[in-house]
Backbone as CSV, one residue per row, in Angstrom:
resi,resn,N_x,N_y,N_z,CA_x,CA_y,CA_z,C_x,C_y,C_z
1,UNK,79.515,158.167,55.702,78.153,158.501,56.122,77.449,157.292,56.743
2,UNK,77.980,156.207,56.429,77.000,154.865,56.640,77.483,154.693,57.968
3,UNK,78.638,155.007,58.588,79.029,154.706,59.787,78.228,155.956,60.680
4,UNK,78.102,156.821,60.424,77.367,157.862,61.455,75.987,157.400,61.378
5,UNK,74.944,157.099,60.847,73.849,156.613,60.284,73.889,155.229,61.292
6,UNK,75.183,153.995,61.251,74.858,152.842,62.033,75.181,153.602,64.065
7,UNK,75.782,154.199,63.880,76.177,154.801,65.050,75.076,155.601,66.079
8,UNK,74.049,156.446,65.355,72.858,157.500,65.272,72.264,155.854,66.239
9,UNK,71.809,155.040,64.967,70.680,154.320,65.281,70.930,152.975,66.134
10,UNK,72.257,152.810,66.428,72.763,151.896,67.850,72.427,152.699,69.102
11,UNK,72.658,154.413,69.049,72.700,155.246,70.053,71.027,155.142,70.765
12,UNK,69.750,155.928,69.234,68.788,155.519,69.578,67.935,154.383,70.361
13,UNK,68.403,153.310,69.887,68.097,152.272,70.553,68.774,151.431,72.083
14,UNK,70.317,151.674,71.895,70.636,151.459,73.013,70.179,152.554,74.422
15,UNK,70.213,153.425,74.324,70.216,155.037,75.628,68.665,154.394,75.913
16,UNK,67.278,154.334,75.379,65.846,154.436,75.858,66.435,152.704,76.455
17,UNK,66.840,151.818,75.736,67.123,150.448,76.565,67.780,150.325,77.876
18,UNK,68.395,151.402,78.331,68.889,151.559,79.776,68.330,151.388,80.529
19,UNK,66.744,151.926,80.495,66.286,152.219,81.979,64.863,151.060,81.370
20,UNK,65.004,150.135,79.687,63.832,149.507,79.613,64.178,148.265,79.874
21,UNK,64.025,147.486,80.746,64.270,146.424,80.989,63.819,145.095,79.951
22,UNK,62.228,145.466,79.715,61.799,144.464,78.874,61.991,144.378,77.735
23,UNK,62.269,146.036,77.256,62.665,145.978,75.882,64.111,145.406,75.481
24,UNK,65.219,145.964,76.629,66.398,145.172,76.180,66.127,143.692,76.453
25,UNK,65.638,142.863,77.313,65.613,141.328,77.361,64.545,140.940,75.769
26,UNK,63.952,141.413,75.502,63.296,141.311,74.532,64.068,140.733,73.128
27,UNK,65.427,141.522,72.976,66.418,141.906,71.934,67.501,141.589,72.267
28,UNK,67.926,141.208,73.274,69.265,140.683,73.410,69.414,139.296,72.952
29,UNK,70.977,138.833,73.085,71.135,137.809,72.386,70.883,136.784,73.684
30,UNK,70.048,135.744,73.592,69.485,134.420,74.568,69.731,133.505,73.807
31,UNK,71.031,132.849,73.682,71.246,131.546,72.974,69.896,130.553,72.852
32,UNK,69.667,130.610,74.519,68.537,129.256,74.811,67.507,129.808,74.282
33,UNK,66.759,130.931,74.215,65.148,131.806,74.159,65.777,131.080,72.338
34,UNK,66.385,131.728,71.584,66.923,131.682,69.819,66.647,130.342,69.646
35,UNK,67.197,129.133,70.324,67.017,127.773,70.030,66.020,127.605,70.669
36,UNK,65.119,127.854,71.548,64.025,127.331,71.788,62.528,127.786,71.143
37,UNK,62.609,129.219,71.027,61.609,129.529,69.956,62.100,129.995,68.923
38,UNK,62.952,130.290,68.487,63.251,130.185,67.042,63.077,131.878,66.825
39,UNK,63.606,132.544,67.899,63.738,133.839,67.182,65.188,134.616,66.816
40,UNK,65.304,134.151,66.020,66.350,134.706,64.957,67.186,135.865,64.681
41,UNK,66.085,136.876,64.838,66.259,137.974,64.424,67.015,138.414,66.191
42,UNK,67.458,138.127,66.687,68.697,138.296,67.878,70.009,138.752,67.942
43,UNK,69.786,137.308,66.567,71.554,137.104,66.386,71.944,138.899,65.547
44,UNK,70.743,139.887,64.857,70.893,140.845,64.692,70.624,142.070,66.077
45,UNK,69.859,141.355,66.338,69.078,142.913,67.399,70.109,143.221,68.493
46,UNK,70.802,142.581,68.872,71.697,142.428,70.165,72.404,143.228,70.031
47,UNK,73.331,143.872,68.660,74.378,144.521,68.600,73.854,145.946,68.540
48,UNK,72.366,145.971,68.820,72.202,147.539,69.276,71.779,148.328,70.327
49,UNK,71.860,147.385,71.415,71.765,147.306,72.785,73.543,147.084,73.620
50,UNK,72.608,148.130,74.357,74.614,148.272,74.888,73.953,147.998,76.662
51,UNK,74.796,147.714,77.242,74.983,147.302,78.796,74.828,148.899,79.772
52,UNK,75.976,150.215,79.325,75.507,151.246,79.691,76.162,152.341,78.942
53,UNK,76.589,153.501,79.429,76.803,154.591,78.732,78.552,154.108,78.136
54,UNK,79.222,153.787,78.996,80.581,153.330,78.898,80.799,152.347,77.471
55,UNK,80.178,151.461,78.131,79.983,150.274,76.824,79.800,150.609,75.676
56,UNK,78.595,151.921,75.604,78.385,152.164,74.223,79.277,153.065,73.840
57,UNK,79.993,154.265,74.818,81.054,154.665,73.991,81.431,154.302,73.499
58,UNK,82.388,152.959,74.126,83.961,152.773,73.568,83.797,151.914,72.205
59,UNK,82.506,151.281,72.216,81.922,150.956,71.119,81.972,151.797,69.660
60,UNK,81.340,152.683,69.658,80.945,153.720,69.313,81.950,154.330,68.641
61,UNK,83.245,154.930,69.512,84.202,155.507,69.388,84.970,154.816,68.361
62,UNK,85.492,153.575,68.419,86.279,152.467,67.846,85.732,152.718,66.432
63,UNK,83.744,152.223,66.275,83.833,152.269,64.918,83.904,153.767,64.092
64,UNK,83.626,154.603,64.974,83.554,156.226,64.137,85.022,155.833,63.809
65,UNK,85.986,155.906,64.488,87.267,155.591,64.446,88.358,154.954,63.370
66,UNK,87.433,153.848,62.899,87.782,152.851,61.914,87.406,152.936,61.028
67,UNK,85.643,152.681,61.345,84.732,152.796,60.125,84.469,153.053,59.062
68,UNK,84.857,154.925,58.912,84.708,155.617,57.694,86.409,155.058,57.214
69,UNK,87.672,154.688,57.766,88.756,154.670,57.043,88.535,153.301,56.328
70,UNK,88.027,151.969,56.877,87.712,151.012,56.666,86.753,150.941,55.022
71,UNK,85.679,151.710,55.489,84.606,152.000,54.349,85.270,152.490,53.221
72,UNK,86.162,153.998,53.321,87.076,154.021,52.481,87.797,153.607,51.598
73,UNK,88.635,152.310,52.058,89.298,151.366,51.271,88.334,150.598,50.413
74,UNK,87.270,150.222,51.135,86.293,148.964,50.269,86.426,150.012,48.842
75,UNK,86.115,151.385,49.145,85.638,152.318,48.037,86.498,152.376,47.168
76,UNK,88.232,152.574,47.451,89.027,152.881,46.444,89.146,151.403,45.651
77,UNK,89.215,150.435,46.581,89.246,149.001,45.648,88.159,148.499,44.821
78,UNK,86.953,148.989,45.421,85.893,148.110,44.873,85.197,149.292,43.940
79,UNK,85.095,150.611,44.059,84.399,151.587,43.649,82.934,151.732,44.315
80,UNK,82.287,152.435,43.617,80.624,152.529,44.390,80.047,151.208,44.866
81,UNK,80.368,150.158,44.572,80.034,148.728,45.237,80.302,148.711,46.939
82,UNK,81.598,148.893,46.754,82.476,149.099,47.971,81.506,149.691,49.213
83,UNK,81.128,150.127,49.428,80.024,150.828,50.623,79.066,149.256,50.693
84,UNK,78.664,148.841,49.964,77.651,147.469,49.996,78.437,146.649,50.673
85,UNK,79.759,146.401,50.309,80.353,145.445,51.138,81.227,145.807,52.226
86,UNK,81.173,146.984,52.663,81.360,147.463,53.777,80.113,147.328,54.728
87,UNK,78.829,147.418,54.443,77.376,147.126,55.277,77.459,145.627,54.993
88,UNK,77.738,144.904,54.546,77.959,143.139,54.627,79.330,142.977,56.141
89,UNK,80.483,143.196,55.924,81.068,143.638,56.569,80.387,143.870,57.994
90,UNK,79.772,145.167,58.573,79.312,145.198,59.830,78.217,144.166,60.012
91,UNK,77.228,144.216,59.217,76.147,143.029,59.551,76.864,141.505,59.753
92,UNK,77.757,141.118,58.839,78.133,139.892,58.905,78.750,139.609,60.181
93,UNK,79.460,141.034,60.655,80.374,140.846,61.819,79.762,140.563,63.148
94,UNK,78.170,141.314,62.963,77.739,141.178,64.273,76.912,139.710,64.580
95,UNK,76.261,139.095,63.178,76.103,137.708,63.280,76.999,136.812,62.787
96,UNK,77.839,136.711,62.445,78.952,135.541,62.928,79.887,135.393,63.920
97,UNK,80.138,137.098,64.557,80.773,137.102,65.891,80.093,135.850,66.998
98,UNK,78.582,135.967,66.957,78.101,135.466,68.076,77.621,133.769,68.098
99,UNK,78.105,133.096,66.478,78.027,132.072,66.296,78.785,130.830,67.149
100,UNK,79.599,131.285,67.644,80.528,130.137,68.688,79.940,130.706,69.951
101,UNK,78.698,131.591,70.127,78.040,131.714,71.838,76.627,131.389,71.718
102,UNK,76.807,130.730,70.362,75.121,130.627,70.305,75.135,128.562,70.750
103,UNK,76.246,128.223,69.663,76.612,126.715,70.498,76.792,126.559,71.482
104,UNK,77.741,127.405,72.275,77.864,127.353,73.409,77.298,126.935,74.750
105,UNK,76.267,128.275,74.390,74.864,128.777,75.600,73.538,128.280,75.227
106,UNK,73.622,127.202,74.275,72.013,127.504,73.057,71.694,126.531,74.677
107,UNK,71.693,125.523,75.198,71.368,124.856,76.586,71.634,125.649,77.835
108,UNK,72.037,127.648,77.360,71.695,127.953,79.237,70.553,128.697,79.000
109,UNK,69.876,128.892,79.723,69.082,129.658,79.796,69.227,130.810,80.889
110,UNK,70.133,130.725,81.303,70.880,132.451,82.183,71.586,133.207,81.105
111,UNK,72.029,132.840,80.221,73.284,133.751,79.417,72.628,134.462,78.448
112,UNK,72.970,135.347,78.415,72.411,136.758,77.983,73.718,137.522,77.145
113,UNK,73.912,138.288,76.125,74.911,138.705,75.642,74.274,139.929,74.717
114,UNK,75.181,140.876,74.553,74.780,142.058,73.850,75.647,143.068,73.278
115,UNK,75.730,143.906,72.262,76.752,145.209,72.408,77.065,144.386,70.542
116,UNK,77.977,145.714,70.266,78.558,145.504,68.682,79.766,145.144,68.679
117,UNK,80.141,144.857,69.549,81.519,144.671,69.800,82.358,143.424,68.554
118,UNK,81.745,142.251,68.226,81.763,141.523,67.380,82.335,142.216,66.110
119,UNK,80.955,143.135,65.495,81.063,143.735,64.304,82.025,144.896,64.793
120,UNK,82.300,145.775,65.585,83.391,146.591,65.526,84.553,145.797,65.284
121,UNK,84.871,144.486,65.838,85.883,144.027,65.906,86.273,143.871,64.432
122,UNK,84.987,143.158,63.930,85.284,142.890,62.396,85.852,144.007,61.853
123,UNK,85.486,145.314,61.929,85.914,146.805,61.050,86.825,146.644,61.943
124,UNK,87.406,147.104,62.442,88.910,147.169,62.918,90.122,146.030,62.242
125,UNK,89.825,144.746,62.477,90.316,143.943,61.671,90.784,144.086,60.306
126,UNK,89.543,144.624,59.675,89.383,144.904,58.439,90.364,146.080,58.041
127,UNK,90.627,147.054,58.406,90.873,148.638,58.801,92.830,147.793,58.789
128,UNK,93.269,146.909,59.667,93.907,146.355,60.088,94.724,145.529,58.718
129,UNK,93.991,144.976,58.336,94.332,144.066,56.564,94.633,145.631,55.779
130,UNK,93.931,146.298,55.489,94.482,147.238,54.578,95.689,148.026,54.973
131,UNK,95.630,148.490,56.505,96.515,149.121,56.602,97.812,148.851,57.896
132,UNK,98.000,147.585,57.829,98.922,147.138,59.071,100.178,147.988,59.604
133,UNK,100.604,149.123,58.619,101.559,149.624,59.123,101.294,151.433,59.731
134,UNK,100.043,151.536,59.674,99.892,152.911,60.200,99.688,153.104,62.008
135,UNK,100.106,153.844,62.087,100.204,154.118,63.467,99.453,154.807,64.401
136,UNK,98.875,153.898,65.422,98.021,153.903,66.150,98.182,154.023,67.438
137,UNK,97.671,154.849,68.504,97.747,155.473,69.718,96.731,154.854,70.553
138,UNK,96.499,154.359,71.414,95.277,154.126,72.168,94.973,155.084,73.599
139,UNK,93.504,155.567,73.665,93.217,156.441,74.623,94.198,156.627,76.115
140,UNK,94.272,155.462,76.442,95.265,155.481,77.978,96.222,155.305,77.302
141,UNK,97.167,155.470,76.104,98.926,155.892,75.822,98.312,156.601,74.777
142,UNK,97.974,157.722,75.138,98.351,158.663,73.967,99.241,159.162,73.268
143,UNK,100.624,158.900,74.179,101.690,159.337,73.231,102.975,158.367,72.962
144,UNK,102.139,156.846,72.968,102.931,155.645,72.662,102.001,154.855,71.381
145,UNK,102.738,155.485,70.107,102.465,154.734,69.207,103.051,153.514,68.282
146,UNK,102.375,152.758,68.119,102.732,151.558,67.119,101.694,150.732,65.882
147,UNK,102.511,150.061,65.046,101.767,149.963,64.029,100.510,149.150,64.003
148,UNK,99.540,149.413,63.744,98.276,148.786,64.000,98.421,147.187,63.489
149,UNK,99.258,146.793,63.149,99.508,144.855,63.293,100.035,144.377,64.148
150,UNK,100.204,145.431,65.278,101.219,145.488,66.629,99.637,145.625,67.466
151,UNK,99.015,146.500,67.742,97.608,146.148,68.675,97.041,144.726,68.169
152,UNK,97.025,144.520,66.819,96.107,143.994,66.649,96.485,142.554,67.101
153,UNK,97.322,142.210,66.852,98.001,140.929,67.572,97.767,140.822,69.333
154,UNK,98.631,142.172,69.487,98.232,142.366,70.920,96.495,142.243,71.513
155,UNK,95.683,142.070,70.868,94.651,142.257,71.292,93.832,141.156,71.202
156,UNK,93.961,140.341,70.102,94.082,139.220,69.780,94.318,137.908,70.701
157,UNK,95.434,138.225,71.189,96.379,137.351,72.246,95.736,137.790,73.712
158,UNK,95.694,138.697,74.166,94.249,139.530,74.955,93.000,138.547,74.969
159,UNK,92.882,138.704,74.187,91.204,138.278,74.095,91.140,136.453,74.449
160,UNK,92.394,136.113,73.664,92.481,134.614,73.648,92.952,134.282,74.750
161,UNK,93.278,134.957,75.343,93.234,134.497,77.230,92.470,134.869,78.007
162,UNK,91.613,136.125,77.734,90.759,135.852,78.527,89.950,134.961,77.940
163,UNK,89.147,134.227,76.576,88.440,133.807,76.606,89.013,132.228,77.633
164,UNK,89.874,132.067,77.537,90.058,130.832,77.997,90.165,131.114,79.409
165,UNK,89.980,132.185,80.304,90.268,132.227,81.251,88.966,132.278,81.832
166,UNK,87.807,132.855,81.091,86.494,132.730,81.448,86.518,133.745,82.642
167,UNK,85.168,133.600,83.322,84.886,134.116,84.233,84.975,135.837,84.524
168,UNK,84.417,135.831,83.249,83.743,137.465,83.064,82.700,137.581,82.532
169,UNK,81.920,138.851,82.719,81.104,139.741,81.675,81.111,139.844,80.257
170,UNK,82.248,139.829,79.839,82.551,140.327,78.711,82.683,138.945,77.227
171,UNK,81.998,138.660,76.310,81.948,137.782,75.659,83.207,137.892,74.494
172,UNK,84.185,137.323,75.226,85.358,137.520,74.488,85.422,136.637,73.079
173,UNK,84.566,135.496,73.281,84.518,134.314,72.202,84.226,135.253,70.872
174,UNK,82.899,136.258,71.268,82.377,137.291,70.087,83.849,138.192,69.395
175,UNK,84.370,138.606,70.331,85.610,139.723,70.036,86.542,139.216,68.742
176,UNK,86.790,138.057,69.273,87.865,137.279,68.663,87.007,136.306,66.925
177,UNK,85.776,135.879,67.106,85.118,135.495,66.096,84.698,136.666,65.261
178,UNK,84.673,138.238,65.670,84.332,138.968,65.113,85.863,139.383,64.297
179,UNK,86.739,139.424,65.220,88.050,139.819,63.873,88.297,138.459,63.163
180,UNK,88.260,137.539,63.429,88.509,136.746,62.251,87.514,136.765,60.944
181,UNK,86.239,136.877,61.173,85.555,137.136,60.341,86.280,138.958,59.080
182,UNK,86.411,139.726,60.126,86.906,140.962,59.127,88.193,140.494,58.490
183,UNK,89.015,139.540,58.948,90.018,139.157,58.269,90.019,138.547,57.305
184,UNK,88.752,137.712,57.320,88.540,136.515,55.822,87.540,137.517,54.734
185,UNK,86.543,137.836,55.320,85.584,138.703,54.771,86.658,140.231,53.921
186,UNK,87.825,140.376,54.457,88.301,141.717,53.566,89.169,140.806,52.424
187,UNK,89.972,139.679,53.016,91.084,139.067,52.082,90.091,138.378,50.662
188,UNK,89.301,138.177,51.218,88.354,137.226,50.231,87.530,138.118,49.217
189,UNK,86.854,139.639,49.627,85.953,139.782,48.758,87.439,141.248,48.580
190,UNK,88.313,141.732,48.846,89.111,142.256,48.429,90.526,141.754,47.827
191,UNK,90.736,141.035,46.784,92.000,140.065,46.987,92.968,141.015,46.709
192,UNK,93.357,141.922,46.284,94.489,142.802,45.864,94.761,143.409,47.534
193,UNK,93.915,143.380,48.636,94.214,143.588,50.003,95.568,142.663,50.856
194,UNK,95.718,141.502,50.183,96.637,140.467,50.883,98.145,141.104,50.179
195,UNK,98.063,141.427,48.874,99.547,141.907,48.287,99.763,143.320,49.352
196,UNK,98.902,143.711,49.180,99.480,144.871,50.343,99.426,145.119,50.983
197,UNK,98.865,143.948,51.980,99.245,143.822,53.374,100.647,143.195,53.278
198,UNK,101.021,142.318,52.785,102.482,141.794,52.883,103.138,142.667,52.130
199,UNK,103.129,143.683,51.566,104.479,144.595,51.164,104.166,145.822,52.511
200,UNK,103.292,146.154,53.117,103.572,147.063,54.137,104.112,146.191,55.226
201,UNK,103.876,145.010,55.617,104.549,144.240,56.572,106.154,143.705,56.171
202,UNK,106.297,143.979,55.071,107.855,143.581,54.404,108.140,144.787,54.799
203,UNK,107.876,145.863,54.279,108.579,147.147,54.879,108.937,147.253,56.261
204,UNK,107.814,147.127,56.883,108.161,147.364,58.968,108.875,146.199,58.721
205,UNK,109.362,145.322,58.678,110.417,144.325,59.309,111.721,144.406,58.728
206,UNK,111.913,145.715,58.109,113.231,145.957,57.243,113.912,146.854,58.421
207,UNK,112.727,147.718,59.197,113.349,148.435,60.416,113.927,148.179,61.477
């Protein structure tokens, strides 16, 4: 439920920000505007502003996608707690994703950054630690599947070239700071998650 609820109210706010100009510059993430007046509350507001309809799908899609299976696990391991640290989880993901663009850019004052992409990354990651060996399809191969420690690497290695390759739109530094964060954030406040990630990864390498 908590994932339809964060999903509802990214939708709300991102769709009227399309056509509001001031309201999205208002709320997006401005490294330089954050370090120069000290508004803070960015490093949250940003991840509910999307660029356009596309953006916020695939956004969107990923965490409906993950989310509730992700949320799930916190639940069977942790019990009714488990949902609390599943909302630590997305919040944490979307402000520590953007912590290596806030050093970065905190001296531009052109760079502008936005979208959940960070914190999806984190739930996927996360989704990823519990369950590395289930099998996963992506929209353009629908009928080429492999085990989700197989994207996730792949995507990983993705990201870490483009970030180094620069010269895009797309704030890959966030992508990649956002799954490492779901990776420490599940092993750490779930520890019985690491034994079984390495007995489902002992299994796939027996094949």
């Amino acid at each position: 439920m908590i994932t339809i609820i964060i999903i509802v109210l990214t939708c709300l706010v991102s769709i009227p920000a399309f056509s509001n100009r001031d309201f999205f510059y208002r709320f997006d993430f401005a490294p330089y505007t954050v370090n120069e007046r000290k508004e803070y509350y960015r490093f949250l507001t940003h991840a509910f502003l999307h660029g356009d309809w596309t953006h916020l799908f695939f956004n969107m899609f990923v965490l409906y996608t993950f989310g509730r299976a992700a949320q799930g696990y916190f639940e069977v391991y942790l019990g009714n707690i488990g949902l609390l640290y599943f909302v630590l989880l997305y919040l944490g993901g979307i402000i520590f994703a953007v912590l290596p663009t806030f050093n970065k850019h905190k001296n531009n004052p052109s760079y502008h950054s936005i979208g959940a992409s960070g914190a999806v990354s984190a739930v996927l990651f996360s989704y990823i630690i519990f369950s590395p060996s289930s099998e996963l399809t992506l929209l353009i191969f629908p009928f080429f599947g492999l085990p989700s420690i197989v994207w996730g690497i792949a995507y990983l290695a993705y990201e870490h070239y483009q970030s180094r390759k620069g010269n895009t739109n797309i704030n890959h530094d966030a992508h990649l700071t956002g799954a490492l964060y779901g990776i420490v954030f599940t092993l750490i406040t779930v520890p019985k998650s690491l034994s079984s990630f390495i007995d489902q990864i002992t299994y796939l390498l027996k094949f």
